[in-house]
C-alpha positions in Angstrom: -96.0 -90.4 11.7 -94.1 -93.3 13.2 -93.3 -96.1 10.5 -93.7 -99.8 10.9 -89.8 -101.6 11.0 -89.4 -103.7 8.1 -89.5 -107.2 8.8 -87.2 -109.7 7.7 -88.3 -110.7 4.5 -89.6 -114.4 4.2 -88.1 -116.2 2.2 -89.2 -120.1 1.0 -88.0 -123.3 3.0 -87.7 -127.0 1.6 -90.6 -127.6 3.3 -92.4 -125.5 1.2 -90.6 -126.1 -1.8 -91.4 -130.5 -1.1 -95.4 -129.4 -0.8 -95.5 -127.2 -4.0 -93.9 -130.2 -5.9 -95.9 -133.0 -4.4 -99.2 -130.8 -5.4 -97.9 -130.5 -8.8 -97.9 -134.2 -9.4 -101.4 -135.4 -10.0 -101.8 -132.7 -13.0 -97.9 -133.9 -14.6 -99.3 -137.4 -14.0 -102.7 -136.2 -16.0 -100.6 -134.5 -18.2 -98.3 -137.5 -19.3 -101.3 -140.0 -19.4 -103.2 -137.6 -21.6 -99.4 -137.2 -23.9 -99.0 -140.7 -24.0 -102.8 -141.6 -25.1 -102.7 -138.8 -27.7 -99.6 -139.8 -29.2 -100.7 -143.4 -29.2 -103.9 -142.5 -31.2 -101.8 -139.7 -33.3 -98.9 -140.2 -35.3 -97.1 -137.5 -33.7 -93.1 -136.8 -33.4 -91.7 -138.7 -30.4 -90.5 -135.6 -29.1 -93.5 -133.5 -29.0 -95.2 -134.7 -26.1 -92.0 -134.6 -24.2 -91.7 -131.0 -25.3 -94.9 -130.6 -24.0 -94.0 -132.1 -20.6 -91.1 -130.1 -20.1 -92.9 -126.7 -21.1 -95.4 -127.5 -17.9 -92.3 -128.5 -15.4 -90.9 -125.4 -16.9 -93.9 -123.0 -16.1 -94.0 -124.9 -12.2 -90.1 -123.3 -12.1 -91.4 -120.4 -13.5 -94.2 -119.8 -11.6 -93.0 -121.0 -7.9 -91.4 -117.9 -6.9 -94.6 -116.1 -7.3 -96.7 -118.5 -5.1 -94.6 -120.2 -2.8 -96.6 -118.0 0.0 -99.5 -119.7 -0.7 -98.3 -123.0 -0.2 -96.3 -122.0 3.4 -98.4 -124.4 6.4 -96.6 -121.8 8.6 -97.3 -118.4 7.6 -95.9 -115.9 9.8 -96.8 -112.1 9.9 -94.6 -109.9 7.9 -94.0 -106.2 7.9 -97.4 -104.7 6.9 -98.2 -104.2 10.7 -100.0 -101.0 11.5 -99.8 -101.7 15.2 -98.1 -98.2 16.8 -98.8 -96.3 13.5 -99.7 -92.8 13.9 -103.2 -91.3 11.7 -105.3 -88.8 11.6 -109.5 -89.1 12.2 -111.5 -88.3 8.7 -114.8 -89.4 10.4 -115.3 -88.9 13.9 -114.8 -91.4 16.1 -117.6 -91.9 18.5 -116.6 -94.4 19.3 -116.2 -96.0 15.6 -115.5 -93.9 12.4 -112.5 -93.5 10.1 -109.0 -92.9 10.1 -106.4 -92.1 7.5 -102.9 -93.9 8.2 -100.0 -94.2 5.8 -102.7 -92.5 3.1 -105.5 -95.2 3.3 -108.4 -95.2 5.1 -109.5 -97.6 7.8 -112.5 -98.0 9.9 -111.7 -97.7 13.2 -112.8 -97.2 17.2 -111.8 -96.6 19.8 -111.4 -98.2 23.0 -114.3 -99.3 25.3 -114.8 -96.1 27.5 -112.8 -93.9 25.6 -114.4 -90.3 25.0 -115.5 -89.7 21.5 -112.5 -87.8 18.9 -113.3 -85.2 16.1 -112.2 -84.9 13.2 -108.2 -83.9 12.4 -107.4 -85.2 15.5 -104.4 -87.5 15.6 -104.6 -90.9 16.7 -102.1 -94.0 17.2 -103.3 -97.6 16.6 -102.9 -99.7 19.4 -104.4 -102.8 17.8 -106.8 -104.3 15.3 -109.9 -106.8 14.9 -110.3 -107.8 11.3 -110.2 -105.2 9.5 -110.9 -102.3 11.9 -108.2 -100.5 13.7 -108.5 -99.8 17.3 -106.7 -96.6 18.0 -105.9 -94.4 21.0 -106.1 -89.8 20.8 -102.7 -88.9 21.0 -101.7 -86.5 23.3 -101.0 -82.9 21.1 -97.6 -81.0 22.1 -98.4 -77.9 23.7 -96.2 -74.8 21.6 -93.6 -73.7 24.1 
């Protein structure tokens, strides 16, 4: 079965790293008000809610790296594509059933005027709409 090339792996920008931070703000602003307001009504140690402040910047640090993707206005497709993937059809495909590729299954069909394919024959995926694959027979090797 043909692989899919790796892509270049994304990687955050300043861009990104500028909108995760500015979204952070309004709950460090909550969270100081709320510090400031408790330790005004509470005889706390000065350096508690400061502790307190830096343990939330510290889990932001902590937790970018893990979410950056989600904050990316730009997201561009990375190597998960199926598109010239070789499978095999579990459920016939006349014209829409199920394929195995890369050991998962996918719905699938074929393309409009396409004759119906068995099951076990092999297919290639020559596209996709959602999450339904549309996939072409590929041509067996005749045995010399």
């Amino acid at each position: 079965m043909n692989q899919p090339q790796p892509a270049p792996r994304p990687t955050w920008t300043p861009r990104i790293l500028l909108r995760y931070a500015l979204l952070q703000i309004p709950a460090l602003a909550l969270l100081i008000l709320g510090m400031l307001l408790v330790r005004h009504w509470w005889d706390l140690p000065a350096a508690l809610p400061w502790l307190i402040v830096g343990g939330w910047l510290l889990k932001d640090i902590v937790l970018f790296p893990l979410v950056w993707r989600s904050y990316d206005p730009d997201p561009q497709p990375h190597g998960n594509s199926l598109l010239g993937c070789e499978g095999l059809v579990v459920r016939p495909l006349e014209p829409a059933g199920m394929v195995r590729v890369h050991d998962e299954l996918w719905r699938a069909r074929l393309p409009e005027g396409a004759p119906a394919l068995p099951g076990g024959r092999r297919v290639r995926v020559c596209g996709r709409e959602g999450l339904t694959l549309i996939v072409e027979a590929v041509e067996e090797e005749s045995p010399p």
